[in-house]
C-alpha positions as CSV (number, residue, x, y, z in Angstrom):
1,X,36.9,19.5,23.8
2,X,35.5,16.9,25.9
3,X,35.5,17.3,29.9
4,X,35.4,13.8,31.8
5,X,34.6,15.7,35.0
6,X,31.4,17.5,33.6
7,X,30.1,14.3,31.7
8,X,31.3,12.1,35.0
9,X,28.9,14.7,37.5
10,X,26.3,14.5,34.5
11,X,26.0,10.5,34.8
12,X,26.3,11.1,39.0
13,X,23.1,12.9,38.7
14,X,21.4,10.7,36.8
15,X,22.4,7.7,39.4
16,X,21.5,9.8,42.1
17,X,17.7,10.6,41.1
18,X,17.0,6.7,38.6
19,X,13.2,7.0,39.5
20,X,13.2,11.0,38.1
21,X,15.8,10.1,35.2
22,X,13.7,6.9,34.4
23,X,10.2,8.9,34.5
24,X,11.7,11.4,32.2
25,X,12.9,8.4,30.0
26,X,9.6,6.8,29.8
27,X,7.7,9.7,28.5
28,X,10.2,10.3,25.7
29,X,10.1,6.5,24.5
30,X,6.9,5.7,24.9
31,X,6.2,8.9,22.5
32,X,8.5,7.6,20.2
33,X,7.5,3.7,20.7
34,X,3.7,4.7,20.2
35,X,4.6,7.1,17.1
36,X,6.1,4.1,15.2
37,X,3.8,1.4,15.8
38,X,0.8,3.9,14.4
39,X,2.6,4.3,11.6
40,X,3.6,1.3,11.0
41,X,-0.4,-0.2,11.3
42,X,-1.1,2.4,8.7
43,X,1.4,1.3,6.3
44,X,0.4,-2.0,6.8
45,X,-3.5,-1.0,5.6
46,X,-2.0,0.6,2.8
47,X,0.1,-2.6,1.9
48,X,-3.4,-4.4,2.2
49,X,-4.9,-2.2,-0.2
50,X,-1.8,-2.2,-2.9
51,X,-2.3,-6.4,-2.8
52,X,-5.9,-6.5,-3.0
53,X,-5.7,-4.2,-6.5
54,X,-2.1,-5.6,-7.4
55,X,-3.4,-8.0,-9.9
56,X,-5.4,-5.6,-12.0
57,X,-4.1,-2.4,-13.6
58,X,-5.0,0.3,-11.1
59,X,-7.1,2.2,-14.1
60,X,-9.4,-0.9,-15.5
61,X,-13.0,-1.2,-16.2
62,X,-14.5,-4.1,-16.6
63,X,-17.8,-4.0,-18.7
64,X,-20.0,-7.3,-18.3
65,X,-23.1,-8.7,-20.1
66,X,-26.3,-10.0,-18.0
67,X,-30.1,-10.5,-19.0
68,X,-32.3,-7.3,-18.6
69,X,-34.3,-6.6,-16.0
70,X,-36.6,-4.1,-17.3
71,X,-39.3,-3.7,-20.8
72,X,-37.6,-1.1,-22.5
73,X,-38.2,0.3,-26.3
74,X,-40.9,-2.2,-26.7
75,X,-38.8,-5.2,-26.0
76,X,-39.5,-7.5,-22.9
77,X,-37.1,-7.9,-19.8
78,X,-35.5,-11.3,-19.2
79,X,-33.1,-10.8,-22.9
80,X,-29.7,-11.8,-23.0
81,X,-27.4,-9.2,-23.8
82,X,-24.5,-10.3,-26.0
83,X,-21.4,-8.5,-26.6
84,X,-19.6,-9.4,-30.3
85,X,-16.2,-7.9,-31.5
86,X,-18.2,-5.2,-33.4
87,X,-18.8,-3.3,-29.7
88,X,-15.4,-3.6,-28.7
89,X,-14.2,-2.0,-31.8
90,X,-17.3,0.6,-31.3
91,X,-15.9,1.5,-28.3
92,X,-12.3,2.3,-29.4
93,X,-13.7,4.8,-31.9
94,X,-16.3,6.2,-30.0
95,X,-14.2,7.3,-26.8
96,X,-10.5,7.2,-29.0
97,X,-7.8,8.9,-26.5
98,X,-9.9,8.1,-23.3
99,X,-9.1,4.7,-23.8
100,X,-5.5,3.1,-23.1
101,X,-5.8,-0.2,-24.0
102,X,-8.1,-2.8,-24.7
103,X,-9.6,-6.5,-24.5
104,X,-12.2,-8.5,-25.4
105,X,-12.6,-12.0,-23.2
106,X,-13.9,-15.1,-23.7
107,X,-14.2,-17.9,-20.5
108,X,-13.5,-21.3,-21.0
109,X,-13.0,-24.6,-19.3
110,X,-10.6,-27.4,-20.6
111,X,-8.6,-30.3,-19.9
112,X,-5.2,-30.1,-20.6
113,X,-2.9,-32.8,-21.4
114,X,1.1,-33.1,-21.7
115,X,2.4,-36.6,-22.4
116,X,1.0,-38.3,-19.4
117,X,0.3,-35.5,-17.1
118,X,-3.8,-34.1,-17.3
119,X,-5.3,-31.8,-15.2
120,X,-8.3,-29.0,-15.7
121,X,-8.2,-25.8,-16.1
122,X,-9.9,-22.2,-16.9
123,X,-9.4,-20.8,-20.7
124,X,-9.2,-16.9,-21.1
125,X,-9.0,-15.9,-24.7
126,X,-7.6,-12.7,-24.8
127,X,-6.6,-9.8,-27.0
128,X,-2.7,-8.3,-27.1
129,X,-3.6,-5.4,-25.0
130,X,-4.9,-8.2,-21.9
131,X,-1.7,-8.2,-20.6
132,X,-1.4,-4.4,-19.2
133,X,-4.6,-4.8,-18.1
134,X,-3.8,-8.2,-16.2
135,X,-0.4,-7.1,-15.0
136,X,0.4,-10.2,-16.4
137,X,4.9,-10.8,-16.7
138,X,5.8,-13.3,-19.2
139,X,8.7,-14.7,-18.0
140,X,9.5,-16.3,-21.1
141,X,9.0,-16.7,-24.3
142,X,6.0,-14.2,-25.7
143,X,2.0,-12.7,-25.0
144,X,-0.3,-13.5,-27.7
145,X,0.2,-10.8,-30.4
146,X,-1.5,-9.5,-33.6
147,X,-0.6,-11.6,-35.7
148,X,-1.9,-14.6,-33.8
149,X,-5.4,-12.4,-33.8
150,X,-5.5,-12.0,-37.4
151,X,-4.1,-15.6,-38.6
152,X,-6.7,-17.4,-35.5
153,X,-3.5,-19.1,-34.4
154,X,-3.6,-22.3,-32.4
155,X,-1.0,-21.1,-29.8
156,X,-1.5,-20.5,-26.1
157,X,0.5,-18.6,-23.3
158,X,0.5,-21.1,-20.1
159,X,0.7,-20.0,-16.1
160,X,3.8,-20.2,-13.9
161,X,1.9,-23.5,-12.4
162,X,0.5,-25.1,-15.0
163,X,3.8,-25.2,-16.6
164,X,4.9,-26.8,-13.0
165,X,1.8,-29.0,-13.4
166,X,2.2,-30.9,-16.7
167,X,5.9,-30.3,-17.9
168,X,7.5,-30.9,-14.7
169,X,11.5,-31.1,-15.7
170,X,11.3,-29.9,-19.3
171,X,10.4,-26.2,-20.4
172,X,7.0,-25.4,-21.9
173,X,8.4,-23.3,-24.8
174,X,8.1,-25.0,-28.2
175,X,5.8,-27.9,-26.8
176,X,2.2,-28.9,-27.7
177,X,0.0,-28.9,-25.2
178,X,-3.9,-31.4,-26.0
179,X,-6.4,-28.9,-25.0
180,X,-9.7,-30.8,-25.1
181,X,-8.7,-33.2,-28.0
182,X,-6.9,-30.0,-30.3
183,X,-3.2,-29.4,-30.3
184,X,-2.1,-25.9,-29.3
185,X,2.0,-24.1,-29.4
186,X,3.4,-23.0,-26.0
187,X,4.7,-19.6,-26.9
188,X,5.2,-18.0,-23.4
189,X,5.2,-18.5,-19.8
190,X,3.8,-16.1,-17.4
191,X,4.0,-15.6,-13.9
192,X,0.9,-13.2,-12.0
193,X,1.1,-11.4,-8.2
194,X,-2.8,-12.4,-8.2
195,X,-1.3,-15.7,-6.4
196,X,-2.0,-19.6,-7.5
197,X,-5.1,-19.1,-9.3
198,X,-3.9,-16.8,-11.8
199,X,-0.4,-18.7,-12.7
200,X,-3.0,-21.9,-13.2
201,X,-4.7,-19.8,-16.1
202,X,-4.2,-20.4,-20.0
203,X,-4.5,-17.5,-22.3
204,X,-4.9,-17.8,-26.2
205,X,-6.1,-15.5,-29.0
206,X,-9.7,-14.4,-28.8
207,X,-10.1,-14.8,-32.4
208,X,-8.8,-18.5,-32.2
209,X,-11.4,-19.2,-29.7
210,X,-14.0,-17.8,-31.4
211,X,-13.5,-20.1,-34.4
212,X,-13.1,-23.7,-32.2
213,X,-15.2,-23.5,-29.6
214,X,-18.4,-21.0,-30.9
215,X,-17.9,-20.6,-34.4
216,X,-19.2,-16.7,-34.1
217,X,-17.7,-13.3,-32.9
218,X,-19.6,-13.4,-29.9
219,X,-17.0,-12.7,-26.5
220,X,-17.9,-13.0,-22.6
221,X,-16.7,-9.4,-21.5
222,X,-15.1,-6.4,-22.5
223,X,-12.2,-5.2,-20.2
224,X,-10.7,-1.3,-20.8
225,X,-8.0,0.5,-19.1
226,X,-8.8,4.2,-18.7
227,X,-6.4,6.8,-20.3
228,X,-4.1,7.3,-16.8
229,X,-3.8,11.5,-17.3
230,X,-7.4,11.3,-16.0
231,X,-8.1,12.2,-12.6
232,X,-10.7,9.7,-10.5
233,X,-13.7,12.0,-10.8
234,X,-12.6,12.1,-14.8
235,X,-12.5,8.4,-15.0
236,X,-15.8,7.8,-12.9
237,X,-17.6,10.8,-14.9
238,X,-15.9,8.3,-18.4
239,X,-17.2,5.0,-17.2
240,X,-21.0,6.9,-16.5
241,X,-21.0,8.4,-20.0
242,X,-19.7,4.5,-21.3
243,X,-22.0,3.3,-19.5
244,X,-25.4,5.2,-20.3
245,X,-24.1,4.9,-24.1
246,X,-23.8,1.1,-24.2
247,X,-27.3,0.9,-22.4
248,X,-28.6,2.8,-25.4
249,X,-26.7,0.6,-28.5
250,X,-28.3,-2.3,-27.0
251,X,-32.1,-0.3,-25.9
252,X,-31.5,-1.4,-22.1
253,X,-33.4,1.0,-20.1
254,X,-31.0,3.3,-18.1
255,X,-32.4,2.4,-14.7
256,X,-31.5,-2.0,-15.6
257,X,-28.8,-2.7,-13.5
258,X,-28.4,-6.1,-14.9
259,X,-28.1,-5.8,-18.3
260,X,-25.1,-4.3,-18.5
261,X,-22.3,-4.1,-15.4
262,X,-19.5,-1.3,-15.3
263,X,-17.4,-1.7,-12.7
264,X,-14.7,1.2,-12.7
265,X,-12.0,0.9,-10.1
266,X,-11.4,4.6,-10.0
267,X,-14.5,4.3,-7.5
268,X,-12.6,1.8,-5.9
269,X,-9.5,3.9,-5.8
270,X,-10.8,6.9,-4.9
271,X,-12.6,5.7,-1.6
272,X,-9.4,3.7,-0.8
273,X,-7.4,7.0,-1.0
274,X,-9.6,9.2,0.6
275,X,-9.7,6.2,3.3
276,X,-5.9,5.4,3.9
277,X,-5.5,9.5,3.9
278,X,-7.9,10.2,6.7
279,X,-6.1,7.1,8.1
280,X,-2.8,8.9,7.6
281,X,-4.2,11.9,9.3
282,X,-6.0,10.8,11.9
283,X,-2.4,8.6,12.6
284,X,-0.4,11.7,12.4
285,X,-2.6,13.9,14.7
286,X,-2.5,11.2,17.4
287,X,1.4,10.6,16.5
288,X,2.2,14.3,16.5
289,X,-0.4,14.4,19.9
290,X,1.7,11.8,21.4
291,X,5.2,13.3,20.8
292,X,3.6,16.9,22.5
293,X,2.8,14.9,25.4
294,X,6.3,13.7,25.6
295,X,7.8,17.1,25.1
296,X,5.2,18.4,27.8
297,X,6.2,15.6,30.0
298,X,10.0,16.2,29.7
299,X,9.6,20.1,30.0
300,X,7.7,19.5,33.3
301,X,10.3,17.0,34.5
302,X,12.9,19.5,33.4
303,X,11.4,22.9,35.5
304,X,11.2,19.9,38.8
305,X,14.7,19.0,38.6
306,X,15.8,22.8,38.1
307,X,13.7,23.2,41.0
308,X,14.9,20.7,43.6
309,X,18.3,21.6,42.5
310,X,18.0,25.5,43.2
311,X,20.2,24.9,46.3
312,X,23.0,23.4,44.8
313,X,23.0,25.7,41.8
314,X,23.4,28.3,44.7
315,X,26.2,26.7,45.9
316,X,27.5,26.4,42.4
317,X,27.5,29.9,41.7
318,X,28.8,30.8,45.7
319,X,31.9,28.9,44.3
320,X,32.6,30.4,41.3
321,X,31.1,28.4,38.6
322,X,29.5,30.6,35.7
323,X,26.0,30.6,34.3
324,X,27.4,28.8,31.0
325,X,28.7,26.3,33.3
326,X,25.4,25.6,35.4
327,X,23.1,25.6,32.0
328,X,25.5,23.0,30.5
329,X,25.1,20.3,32.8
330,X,21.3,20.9,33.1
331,X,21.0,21.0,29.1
332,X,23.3,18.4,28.3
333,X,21.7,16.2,31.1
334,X,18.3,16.3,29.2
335,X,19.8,15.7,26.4
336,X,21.0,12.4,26.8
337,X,18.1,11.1,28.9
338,X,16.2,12.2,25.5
339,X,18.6,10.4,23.0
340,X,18.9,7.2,25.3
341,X,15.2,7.0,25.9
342,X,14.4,8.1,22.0
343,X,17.0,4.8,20.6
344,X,15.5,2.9,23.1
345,X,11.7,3.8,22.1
346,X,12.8,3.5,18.3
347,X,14.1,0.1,19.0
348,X,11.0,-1.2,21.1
349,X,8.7,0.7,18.2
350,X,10.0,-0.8,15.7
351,X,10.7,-4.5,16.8
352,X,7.5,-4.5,17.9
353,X,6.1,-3.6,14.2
354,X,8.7,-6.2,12.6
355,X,7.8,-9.2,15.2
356,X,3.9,-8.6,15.0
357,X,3.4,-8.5,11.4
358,X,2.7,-12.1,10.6
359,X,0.1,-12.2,13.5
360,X,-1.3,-8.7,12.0
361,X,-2.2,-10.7,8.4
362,X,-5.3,-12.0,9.8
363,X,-6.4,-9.0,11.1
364,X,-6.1,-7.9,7.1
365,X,-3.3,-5.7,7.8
366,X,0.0,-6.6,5.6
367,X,3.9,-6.1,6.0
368,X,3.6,-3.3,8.4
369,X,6.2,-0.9,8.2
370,X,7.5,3.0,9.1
371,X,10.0,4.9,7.6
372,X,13.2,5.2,9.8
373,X,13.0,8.9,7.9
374,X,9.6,9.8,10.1
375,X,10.6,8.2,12.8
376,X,14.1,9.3,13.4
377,X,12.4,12.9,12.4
378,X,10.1,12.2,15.1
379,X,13.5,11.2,17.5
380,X,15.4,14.6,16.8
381,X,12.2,16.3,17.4
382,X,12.0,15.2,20.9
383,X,16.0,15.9,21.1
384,X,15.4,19.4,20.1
385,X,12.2,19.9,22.4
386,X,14.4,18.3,25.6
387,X,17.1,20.9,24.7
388,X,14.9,23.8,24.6
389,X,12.9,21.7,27.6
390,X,16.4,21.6,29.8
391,X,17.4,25.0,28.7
392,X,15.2,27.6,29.4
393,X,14.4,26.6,33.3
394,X,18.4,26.0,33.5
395,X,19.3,29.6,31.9
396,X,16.3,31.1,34.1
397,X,18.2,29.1,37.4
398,X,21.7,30.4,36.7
399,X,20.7,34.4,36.8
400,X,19.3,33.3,40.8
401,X,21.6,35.1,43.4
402,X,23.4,32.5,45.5
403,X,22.0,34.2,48.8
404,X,18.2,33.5,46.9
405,X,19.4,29.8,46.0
406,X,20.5,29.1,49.5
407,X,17.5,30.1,51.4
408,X,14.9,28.5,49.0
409,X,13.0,25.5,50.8
């Protein structure tokens, strides 16, 4: 049941002594203050991170042709190494259920034309499988399909802004769209989180490409995604074995770093997780370091106030009250200095964390946020720790004799 004169003397005391109630405070939000903003910086890193790779599946390869570098199997350095649709289907069989999906790609440049609108824009003829790969979202209409790769259909799947660009009020969908003089279908619309320069991209079938613009099977670069079971140390040890294997189809020595390009982003990945977790760590050792000091801090201030109030607990107990009494008001005292200053810490922690994170994008760190979970976890914590904290020098106080408590100095 609730007793107005134990919480009224409880509130007295804290008036009484606002520079030992307010020093006690500090500790315990500033612990709780500090623990949010840490954790909200390293969220913010890990936001950075899930952007930077957010346009790209997290499993791709990306396989690229150069010139070589080296003399190797009797042929001289300085040859162009040219990928054709026979290596992409080469690799499919040879590596089967290590491979998820699949893409050849082809680079292009064109002016594109829509009644009187024109601009310029880049060309990436694709297969099917492109659009896991790309994280690509068709908001309407279609992706290019197999059918379009087998038939060599004149139809093309146009950005978020280029539809913006050229169409302005009228959907895309169903129109023609003048790609360098040739007349091409607008099947589907696409929207990309890879920002403006990927939604100002035009994709069409790699096959159609081939037979306008090169009249051969030759394609710019193979992209793969890697079959996701794998771990990273799988994947890397997969993209090595792809890539010493390509080097020998084409007799590039093993040492040309040129020739041909693997880039795996399990590499990628897998120093970016090892990163943001010694981050984590490192974030909860100094949080968790942080919140001990506060529950030192508040233990100390604790044992002080039990200490200077030795005389009055004496004359307390002279009176009659009981030990349950005296531990009460000491316990529930620190209790309530901890929840204040805890919501109080919370609030500052985590305003401060909302209000700096546009200022924090230049500083690379994105959207930085904390879990109210960890941090109110954090809060009770500190609650629990100012209970025990109030508790165990009060309990210790109210088994003193008053005749001890009176005569102490």
């Amino acid at each position: 049941m609730f007793d107005r004169d134990l919480w009224r003397e409880i509130f007295q005391s804290i008036n009484m002594n606002k520079t030992r109630s307010l020093l006690s405070g500090f500790t315990v939000a500033f612990a709780i203050s500090l623990f949010a903003i840490l954790f909200g910086l390293v969220n913010g890193l890990v936001n950075t991170f899930d952007t930077a790779f957010s346009d790209d599946a997290s499993n791709s390869i990306f396989i690229q042709s150069g010139r070589t570098s080296k003399a190797s199997n009797g042929l001289q350095a300085g040859r162009q190494i040219q990928f054709k649709n026979e290596d992409k289907k080469w690799i499919e069989k040879e590596f089967g259920d290590k491979v998820q999906y699949i893409t050849s790609r082809i680079y292009l440049n064109v002016t594109a034309t829509f009644r009187n609108e024109k601009s310029n824009y880049s060309i990436r003829a694709v297969n099917p499988d492109h659009q896991y790969l790309e994280n690509t979202k068709v908001t309407y209409g279609r992706y290019v399909n197999e059918s379009d790769i087998k038939n060599k259909t004149k139809v093309v799947v146009i950005g978020r802004l280029v539809e913006e660009d050229l169409f302005l009020k009228t959907t895309a969908i169903g129109k023609y769209i003048n790609l360098n003089g040739i007349q091409y279908k607008v099947v589907g619309v696409f929207n990309d989180d890879g920002g403006d320069n990927e939604e100002r991209l035009i994709y069409m079938p790699v096959s159609t490409a081939q037979q306008i613009y090169g009249n051969n099977d030759h394609i710019d670069q193979i992209n793969l995604t890697y079959n996701p079971e794998m771990s990273f140390d799988a994947a890397i040890g997969f993209s090595t074995i792809l890539t010493k294997k390509l080097k020998d189809r084409f007799m590039v020595s093993q040492n040309d770093q040129r020739a041909i390009r693997v880039r795996n982003l399990a590499n990628e990945s897998k120093a970016i997780n090892q990163m943001t977790g010694g981050l984590g760590v490192m974030v909860l050792f100094i949080g968790f370091g942080t919140l001990i000091a506060g529950i030192v801090g508040i233990s100390n201030m604790m044992i002080f106030i039990v200490k200077e109030r030795t005389k009055e607990i004496g004359i307390r107990k002279a009176l009659g009250a009981s030990p349950k009494s005296i531990v009460s008001i000491i316990l529930l005292e620190s209790i309530l200095i901890t929840i204040i200053a805890g919501l109080i810490g919370l609030i500052v922690g985590m305003g401060v964390v909302e209000l700096s994170g546009p200022l924090l994008e230049k500083y690379f760190i994105k959207d930085p946020s904390v879990s109210l979970n960890i941090v109110v976890s954090a809060l009770f914590t500190l609650i629990l720790a100012g209970a025990i904290a109030g508790y165990l020098p009060a309990k210790k106080a109210s088994r003193i004799k008053p005749i001890v408590a009176l005569r102490d100095d």
